[in-house]
N, C-alpha and C positions, 0 to 999 in steps of 0.2 A: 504494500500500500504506500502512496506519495513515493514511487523507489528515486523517478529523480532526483523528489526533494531531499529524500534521505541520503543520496551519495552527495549531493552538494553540501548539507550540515556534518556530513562526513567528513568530508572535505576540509573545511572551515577549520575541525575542532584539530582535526591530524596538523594541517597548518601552525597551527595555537602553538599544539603541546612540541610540534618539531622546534619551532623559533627558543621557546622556554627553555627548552632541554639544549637544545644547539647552544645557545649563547653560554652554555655553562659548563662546558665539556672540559675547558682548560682548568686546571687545579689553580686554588690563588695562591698569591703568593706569600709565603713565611715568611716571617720576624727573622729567622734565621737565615732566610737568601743571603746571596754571596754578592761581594761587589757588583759584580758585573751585570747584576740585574735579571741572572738567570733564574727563573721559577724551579721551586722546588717541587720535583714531582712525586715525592710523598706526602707532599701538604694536602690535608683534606678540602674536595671543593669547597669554596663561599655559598653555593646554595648545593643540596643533595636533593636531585632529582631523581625518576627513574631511569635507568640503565639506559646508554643512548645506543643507536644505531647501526647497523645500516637501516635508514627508515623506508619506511612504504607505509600508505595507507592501509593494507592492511596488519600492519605488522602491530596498529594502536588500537585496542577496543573503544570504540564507543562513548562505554561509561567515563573511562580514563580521562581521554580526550576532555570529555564534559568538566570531568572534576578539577585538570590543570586546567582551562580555560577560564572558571567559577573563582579559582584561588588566585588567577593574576589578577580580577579585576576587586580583589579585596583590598580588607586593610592589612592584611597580614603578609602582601606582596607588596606594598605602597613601598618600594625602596627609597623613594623621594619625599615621605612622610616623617614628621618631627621623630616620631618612634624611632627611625633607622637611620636620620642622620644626626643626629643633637652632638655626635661628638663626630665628627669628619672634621673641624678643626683642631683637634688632636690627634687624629690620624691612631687611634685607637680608643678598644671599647673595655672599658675598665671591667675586671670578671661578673661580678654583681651586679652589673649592668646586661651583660652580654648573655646572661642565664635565659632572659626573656627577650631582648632584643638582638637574638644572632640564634640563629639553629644552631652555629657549631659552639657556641657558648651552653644554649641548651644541653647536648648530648655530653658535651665536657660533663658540665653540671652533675650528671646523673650518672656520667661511667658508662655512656651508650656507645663510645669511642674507643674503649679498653682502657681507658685512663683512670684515675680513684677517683672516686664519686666527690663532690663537694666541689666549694669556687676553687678554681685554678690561681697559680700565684701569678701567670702571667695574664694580660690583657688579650683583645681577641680583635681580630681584623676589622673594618669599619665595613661596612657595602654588604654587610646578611640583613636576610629575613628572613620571617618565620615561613620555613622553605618545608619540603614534603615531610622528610623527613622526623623533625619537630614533632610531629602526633602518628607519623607510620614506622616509625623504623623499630624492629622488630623486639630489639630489647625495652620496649615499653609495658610490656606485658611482667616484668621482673620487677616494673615499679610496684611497693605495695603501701606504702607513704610518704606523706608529702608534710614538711614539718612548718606549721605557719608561723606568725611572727610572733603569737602569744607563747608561743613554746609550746603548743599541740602537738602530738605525731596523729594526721589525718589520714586512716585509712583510703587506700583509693584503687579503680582497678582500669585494666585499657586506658581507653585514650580521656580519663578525666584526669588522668594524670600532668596532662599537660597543660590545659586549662586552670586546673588547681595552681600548679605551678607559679604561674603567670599572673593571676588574676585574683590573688589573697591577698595584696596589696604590701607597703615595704614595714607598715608599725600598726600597736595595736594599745589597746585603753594602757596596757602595763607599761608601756613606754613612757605613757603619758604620767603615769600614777608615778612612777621614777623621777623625773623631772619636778615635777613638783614637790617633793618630798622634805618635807621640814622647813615649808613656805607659807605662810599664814594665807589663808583662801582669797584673801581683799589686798595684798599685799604685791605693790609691782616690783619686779625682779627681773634686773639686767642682764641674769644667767640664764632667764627664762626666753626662747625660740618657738617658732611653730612648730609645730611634728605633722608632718606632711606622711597621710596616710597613703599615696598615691596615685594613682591612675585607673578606671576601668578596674576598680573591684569586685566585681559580679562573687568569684569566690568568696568574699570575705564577709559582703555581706549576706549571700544566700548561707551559709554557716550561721550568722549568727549569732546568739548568747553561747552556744556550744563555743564557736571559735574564739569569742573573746576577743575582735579584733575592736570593736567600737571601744569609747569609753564608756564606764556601764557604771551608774553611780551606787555607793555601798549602800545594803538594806532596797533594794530595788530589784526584780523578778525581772529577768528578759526572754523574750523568745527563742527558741534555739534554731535551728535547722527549717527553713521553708521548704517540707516536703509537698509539693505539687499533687493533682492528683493523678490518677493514670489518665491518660499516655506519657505524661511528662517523668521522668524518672532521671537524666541526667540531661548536661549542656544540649547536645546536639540535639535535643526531645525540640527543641524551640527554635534550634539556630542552628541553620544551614551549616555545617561544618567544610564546607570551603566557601562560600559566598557570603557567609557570617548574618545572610539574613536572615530575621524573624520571619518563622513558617506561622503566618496569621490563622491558617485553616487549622493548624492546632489545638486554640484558642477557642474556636468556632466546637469542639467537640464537648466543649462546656457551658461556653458565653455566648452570650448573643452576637457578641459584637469579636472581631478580630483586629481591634486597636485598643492595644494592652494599655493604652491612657486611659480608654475608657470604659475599660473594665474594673466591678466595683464587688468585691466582697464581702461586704459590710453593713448593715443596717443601721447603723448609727453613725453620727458624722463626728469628727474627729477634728474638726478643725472650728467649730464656731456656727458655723453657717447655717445647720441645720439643712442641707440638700443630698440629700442621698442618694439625687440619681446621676452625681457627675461621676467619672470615675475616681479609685482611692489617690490615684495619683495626683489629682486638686487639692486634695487634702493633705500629704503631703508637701507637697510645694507651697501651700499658705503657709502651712505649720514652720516652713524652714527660711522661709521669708520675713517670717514674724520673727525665731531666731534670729535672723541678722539684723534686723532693727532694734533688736535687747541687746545684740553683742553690740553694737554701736553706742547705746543709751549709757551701757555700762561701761567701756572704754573711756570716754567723756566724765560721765557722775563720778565714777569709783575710780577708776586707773589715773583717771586725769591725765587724757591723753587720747584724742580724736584718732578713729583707726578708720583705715580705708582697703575696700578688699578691691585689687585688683588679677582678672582670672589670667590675662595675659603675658602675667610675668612672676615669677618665681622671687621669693616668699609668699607672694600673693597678698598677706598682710604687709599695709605700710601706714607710716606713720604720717598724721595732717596736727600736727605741734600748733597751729593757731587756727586750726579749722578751719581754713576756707574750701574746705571740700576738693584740693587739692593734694595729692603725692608730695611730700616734703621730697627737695633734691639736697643732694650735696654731692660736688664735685664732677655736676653731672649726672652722677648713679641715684636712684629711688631708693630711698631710706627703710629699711625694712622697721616693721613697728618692734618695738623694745619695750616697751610697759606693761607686757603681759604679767596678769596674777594668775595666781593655781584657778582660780575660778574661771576667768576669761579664758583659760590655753584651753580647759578642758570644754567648754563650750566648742571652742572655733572647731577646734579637731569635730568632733561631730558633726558639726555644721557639716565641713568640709570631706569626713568618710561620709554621707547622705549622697552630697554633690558629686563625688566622685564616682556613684555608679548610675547613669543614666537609667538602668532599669532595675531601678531597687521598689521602686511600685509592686514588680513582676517578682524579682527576686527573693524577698523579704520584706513583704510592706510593714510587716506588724513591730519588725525590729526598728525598721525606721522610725517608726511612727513612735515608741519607745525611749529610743534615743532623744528626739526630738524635744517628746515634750520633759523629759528629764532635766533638758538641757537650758529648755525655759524658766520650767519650775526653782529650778537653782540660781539663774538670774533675777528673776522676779523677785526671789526671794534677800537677794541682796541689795536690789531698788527700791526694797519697799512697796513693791504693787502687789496687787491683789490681783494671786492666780485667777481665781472665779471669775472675775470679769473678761477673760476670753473666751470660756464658755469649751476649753478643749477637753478632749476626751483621752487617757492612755491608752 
């Protein structure tokens, strides 16, 4: 049936997968090359694809074809995205870095290379992505945990191993509780810094109260683990695992709707509003909006000291010393904020693990929502307002 049309998307995908694989045939090159600029040919490729040629259309199946076509046009092949270039002016990728951004840092990582497991002492090439290998190569199967940053060992089996990996983010409440430690809770302190939970933590936050990655305040109950209901059972249940899209018709076998914004599992509203028919995620996003207008109120009142979050640049907290709703400069450079109290750090972190996983609706709503208003209620309580009057719900 359609046979034209199917040799010509035949076609198409053999095309795809030949160019991906072709361009990658030559080994890169080692730290250890020789003057002369000759490649070393026992240095493992910069991307591990499958086995290259002599190629023929029929020599690719189909599905193959399909799935490298699906992962070039992701984010996990974007060679040219902040992820896989952020250190090309260093001309290397520091090990801890290179775990999750460089498949051959991954495999290091893990001992999938013959090497011992754990970060390597030296740094790793710049120019990988998270190439085939990363979630197929064969010793994945030998992973059987994945240790997070609250100090868990997370069982795990196949390819959620790799995901986990990746995606539990770089700190957790215990980093935070350390830092503050033997700091009166209203009290600004100069030794005090953000703790930057990271990036796209879908792992850390679908774990949980189990993982301990949020700050979780004492004498406070959290949620643990968002187990979904069936079909959903691990990452790829939701998300395309090369295309990295959400399969909406997933959704559709429970919800009405298959835009996971506005889907709502909740009969009570959680943010004030009283609307129960918008999706959780409204709710959410008031509740973390209202947080950053208390983490501001309080910065000001108590810290004495206007803070301004900016997403574009790293602290992302800075400091406005006379408030005019500007980034304080000096010398040029944006002043990172410096006034944080144990109570303020501990708020922003939260704040900022919520933020950092765009589908924590999906993934965890009830720990966010948890976190959240924890996060209020501690503020409020050091402003002198009166929780009641927002009318929010744990």
């Amino acid at each position: 049936m359609f046979r034209h049309a199917t040799k010509i998307g035949f076609s198409v995908f053999a095309f795809v997968a030949l160019f991906l694989i072709g361009i990658n045939l030559e080994p890169s090159r080692s730290f250890a090359q020789e003057n002369d600029g000759a490649v070393d040919e026992a240095a493992e490729p910069m991307f591990t694809m499958p086995k290259s040629g002599p190629f023929a259309p029929e020599s690719i199946s189909i599905p193959n074809a399909k799935a490298i076509a699906a992962w070039s046009r992701s984010g996990h092949a974007d060679a040219s995205s902040e992820a896989f270039t952020h250190w090309d002016e260093e001309g290397e990728i520091p090990a801890v870095c290179a775990t999750c951004h460089s498949g051959m840092g991954f495999r290091s990582f893990h001992g999938l290379d013959g090497s011992p497991k754990g970060l390597s002492e030296e740094p790793f090439p710049i120019g990988g992505v998270v190439d085939c290998e990363t979630c197929h190569n064969p010793g994945m199967s030998r992973i059987t945990e994945i240790a997070l940053p609250s100090g868990i060992e997370h069982p795990v089996s196949g390819g959620e191993a790799s995901c986990i990996t990746c995606h539990q983010g770089r700190a957790s409440g215990a980093q935070v509780e350390k830092a503050v430690a033997g700091i009166p809770d209203d009290a600004p302190s100069d030794k005090l810094r953000f703790v930057n939970p990271h990036y796209n933590i879908a792992a850390a936050t679908n774990l949980g109260g189990y993982a301990k990655l949020g700050y979780e305040y004492p004498g406070k109950i959290y949620s643990g683990r968002f187990n979904h209901a069936k079909p959903v059972a691990t990452c790829v249940s939701c998300h395309e695992p090369h295309e990295l899209t959400v399969a909406q018709s997933t959704c559709l076998t429970c919800h009405q709707t298959g835009d996971p914004k506005a889907i709502r599992i909740a009969r009570q509203s959680y943010d004030g509003s009283g609307d129960t028919k918008k999706g959780l995620y409204q709710d959410i996003s008031a509740n973390t909006d209202l947080l950053m207008s208390l983490i501001q109120d309080y910065a000001t009142e108590v810290a004495g000291q206007a803070i301004i979050y900016d997403g574009a640049r790293y602290p992302y907290f800075f400091a406005d010393a006379n408030a005019d709703g500007l980034v304080d400069e000096a010398d040029g450079r944006a002043v990172a904020y410096s006034a944080f109290t144990p109570r303020l750090l501990k708020a922003v972190y939260n704040w900022k693990f919520i933020k950092a996983d765009p589908g924590i609706h999906v993934h965890n709503p009830h720990y966010a929502l948890e976190l959240v208003y924890d996060a209020i209620e501690d503020l409020t309580q050091a402003l002198g307002r009166d929780m009641s009057e927002y009318g929010l719900l744990r």
